[in-house]
N, C-alpha and C positions, 0 to 999 in steps of 0.2 A: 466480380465484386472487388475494387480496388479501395476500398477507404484503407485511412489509415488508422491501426486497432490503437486504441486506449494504453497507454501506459506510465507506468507512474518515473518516478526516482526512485533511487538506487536506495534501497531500503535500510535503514540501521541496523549493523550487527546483532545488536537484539532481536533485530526481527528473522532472523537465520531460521531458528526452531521454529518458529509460528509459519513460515513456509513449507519448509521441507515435512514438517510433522502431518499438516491438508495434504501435501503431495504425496505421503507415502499410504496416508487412508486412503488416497483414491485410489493408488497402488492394490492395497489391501483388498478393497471392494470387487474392484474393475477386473481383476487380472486375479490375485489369491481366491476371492468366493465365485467369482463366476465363473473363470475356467478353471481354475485349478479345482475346486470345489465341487466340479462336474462329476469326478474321481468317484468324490465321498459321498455323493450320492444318489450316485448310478442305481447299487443295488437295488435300492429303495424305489426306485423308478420304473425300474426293470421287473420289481415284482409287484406293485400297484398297477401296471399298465400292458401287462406277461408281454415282454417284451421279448426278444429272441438276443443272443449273442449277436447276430449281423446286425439287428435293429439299433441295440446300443450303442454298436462299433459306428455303425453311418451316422448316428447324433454325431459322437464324437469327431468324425470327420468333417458332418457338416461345419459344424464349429471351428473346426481349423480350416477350414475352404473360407469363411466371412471375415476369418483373419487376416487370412493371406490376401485376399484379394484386395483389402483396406490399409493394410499396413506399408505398403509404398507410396498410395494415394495421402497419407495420410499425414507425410512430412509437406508435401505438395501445400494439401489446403493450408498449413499449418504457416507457412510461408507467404500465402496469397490472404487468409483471410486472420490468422495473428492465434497463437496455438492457445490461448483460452476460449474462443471461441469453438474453436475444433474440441478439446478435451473434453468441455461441458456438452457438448452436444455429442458426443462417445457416453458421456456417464452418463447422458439424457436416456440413450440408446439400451446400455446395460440394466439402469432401472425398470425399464419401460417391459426388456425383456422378463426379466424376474418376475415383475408381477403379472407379466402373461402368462408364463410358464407355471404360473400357480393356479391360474385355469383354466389352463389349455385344455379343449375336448379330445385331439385326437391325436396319433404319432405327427403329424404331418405339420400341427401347427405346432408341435411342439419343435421341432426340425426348422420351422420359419424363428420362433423366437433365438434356437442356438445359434442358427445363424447371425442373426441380429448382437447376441452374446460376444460372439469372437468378433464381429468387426465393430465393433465400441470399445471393447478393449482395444482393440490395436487404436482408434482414434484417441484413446486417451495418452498410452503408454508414451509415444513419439513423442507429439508435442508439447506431455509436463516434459522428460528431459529435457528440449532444447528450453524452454519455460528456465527452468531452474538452472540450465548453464548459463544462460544470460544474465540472472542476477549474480551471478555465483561463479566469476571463472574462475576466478584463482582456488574455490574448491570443490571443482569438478569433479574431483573422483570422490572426496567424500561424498557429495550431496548424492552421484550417482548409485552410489553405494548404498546408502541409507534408503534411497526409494527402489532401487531395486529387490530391497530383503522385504519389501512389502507383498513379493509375492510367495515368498514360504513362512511370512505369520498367518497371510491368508491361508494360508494351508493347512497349518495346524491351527488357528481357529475352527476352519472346517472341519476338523477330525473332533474337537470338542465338542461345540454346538450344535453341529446334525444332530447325532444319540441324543440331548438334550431335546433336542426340538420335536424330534418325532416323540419320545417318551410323554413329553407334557402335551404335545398335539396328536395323538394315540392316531384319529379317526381322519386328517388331513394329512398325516406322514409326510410324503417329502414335497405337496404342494406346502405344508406351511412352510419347508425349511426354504426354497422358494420367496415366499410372502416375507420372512422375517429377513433375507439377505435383500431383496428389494426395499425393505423400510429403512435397514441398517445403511444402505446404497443412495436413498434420498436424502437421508440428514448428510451423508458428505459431501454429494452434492452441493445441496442448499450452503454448505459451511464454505465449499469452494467456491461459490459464486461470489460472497464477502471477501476471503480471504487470498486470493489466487489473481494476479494483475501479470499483463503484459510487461515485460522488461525494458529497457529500452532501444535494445538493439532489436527489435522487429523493424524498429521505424529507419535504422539507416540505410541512407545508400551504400550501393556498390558500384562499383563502376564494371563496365563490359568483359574486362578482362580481368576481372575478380569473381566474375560468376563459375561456378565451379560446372569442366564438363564431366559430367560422371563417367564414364568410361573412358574418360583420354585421362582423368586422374588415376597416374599409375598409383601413387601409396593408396588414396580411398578403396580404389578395385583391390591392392593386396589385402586391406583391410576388411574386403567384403568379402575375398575366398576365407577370411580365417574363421570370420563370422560363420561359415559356412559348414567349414571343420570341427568349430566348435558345436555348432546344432548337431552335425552327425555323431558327435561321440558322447558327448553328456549326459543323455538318455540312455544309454547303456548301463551304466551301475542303479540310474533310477530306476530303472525296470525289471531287473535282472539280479541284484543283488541278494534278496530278501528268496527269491528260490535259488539263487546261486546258493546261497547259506544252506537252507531246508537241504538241499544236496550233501552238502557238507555232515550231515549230520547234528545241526547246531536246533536246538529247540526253539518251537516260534515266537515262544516269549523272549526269550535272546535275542533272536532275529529282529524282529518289533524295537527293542530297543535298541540295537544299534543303527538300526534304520533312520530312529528318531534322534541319534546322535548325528547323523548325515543334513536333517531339516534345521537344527538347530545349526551347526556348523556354517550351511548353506548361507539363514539372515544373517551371521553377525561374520561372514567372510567378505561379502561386497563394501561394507563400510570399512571392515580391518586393509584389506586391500587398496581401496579406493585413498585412504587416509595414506597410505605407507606412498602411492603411488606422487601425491600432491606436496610429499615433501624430497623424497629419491627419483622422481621420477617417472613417467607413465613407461617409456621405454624398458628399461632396466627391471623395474620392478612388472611387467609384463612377461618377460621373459624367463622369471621366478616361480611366475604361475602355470606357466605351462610345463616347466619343469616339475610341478608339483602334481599338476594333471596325471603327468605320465606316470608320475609313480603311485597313486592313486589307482589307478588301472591295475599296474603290475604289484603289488603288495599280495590282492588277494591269490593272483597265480601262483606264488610263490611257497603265499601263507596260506593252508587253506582252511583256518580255523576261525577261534575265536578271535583273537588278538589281530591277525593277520586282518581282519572284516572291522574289525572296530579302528584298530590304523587305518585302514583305506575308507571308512566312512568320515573321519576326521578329516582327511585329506582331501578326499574329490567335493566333497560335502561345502568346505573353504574354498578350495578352487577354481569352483564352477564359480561362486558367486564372486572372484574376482577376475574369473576369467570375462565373463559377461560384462562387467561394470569395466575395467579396462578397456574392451575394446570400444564402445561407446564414448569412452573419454576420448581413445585415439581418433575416433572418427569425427568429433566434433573441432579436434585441431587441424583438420584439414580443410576446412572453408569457412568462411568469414561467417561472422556469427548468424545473422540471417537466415543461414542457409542451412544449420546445424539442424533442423526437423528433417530436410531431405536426404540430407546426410545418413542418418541416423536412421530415416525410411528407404534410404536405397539398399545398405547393408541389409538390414532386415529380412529383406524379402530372398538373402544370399542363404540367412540363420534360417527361415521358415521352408527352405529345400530343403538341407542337411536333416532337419527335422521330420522330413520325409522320408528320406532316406536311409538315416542310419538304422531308427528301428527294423526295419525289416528287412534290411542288410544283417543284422546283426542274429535276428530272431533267423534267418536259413543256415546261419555260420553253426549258431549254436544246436538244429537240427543233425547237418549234414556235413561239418567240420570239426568235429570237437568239444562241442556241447559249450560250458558259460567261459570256461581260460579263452577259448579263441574269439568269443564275442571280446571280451576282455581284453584279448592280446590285440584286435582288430582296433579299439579304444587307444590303445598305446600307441598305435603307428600312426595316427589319424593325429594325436597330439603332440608326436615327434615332427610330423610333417611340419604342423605346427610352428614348432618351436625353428622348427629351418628359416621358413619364410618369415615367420615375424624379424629372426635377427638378420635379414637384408632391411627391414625395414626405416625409417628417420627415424630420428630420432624425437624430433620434433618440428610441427612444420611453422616458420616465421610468418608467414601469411596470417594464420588461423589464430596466432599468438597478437598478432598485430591488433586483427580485426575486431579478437575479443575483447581485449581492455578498451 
């Protein structure tokens, strides 16, 4: 399918918020209540449907196996058939699932809907970014900022509304919470289908020796191990922190909240970052972040109290969400706009190994090396790596600067 997708003119400044705001509700929907969301209401699934620990565990894989396997394909289509087409038919995907999964009869379909869950997300997630880099280059890293913190409001919406939704739907438990993120997940939809237009860099050419080859492009590939680096260690304080603390002797009400000072940190670090980045620099101020990573990690080794956890959930909490949102903007300056969905789908799939890996890399370190400091200290060398390889990096590439204005 070669037509060429719909696209409008470059939209008025005014129209900035009425974009990015649909793109980060789909954010919210797609990626915060349907995977992230998974989390908040497992238990509830788990005990309506006696589900086993490995049973749970394999939804949850299933889910990240539908991601993974879509989310490189997913810059591709995004490229080929124009990334509002691709993202609406992801959020078509994530609706469709929700409300199956609300009456689902047995494990089995419910495993076909997760699946269907994780690879809609990733069809949506690619293609709004290159979507909204192309209206918006000169402010890439805010806009990336801003929709990427749409997946830890998702998060804490979810922690909200579940208890709400079972309490008032006593007798459907967590098929209504289900039911009620698939309605919430159609109106943004439908809002997107209005509001969400192709930019106009889908439609240009490139010429032959502007198409980008991914693996002969050395900065994209260094960009893809970092992305790589960064999935393996990030997840470490998300998982780990909250019994890292209980170890410590710190109370679970404590715990809890500084936990929740790490979610909060998390939304409003990709925009704070993503902003600082579009006026000093995506390099420079990259380089910041990983610095910040590392000591994020190592505070809690150090400190192993109250203070020392609550500095380090400020810290990695900020971090991550401009560790993420940076390198997305770096990947998007290395090939001509067009091509900024595959881009951005190739790395990906570098972030959705490490995501493999670290966890339970981390989770034997902590058995059979030293318990949560060496998982921890394991975080720190993973981010020092990091910080080596990014500063070989450009600074910025002229091509990708070219192509986008």
């Amino acid at each position: 399918m070669n037509s060429v997708p719909h696209v409008q003119k470059a939209p008025n400044p005014k129209h900035f918020w009425t974009l990015v705001l649909c793109g980060t509700l789909l954010v919210i929907t797609t990626t915060g209540l349907a995977r992230m969301g998974y989390g908040a209401v497992l238990p509830y699934m788990q005990k309506g449907l006696h589900l086993t620990i490995s049973q749970t565990g394999l939804l949850g894989t299933i889910m990240f196996l539908g991601y993974l396997l879509t989310v490189g394909l997913s810059g591709v289509l995004a490229v080929r058939w124009g990334a509002k087409l691709v993202l609406i038919t992801g959020s078509a995907g994530v609706v469709v699932s929700m409300l199956g999964l609300a009456w689902s009869p047995s494990f089995w379909a419910i495993g076909l809907f997760m699946f269907l869950i994780g690879a809609g997300s990733s069809l949506v997630f690619t293609p709004l970014m290159s979507l909204m880099i192309g209206w918006f280059p000169q402010q890439r890293g805010k806009v990336l900022g801003i929709l990427l913190s749409g997946a830890g409001i998702g998060m804490l919406l979810s922690g909200f509304l579940i208890p709400v939704i079972i309490q008032v739907f006593p007798h459907d438990g967590w098929r209504a919470v289900w039911l009620c993120f698939g309605i919430i997940s159609l109106v943004v939809l439908v809002l997107s289908l209005f509001v969400l237009k192709n930019p106009a860099s889908a439609c240009q050419t490139v010429s032959e020796e502007d198409k980008p080859q991914w693996l002969k492009n050395k900065e994209l590939t260094r960009i893809a191990v970092l992305y790589f680096l960064i999935g393996m260690a990030y997840l470490i304080p998300n998982l780990y922190q909250s019994s890292y603390m209980l170890e410590a002797g710190i109370s679970s009400s404590t715990t809890g909240l500084i936990y929740a000072f790490a979610g909060v940190f998390s939304i409003i670090g990709g925009p704070v970052w993503g902003s600082i980045s579009d006026k000093a620099g995506v390099q420079r101020t990259f380089m910041l972040a990983w610095i910040f990573a590392v000591l994020g990690d190592l505070v809690p080794i150090v400190m192993d109290n109250v203070w020392g956890f609550a500095i380090s959930s400020i810290i990695w909490g900020s971090s991550i969400g401009g560790l993420v949102t940076l390198i997305q903007v770096k990947a998007s300056q290395q090939v001509p706009s067009k091509y900024v969905p595959s881009a951005i789908g190739f790395i990906s799939v570098f972030y959705a190994v490490g995501q493999m890996l670290g966890p339970a890399l981390s989770g034997w370190m902590i058995e059979h090396m030293g318990g949560f400091a060496a998982a921890y200290g394991l975080g720190a060398v993973v981010y020092v790596l990091g910080f080596v390889l990014n500063s070989r990096g450009k600074v910025v590439s002229v091509q990708s600067e070219r192509s986008s204005l």
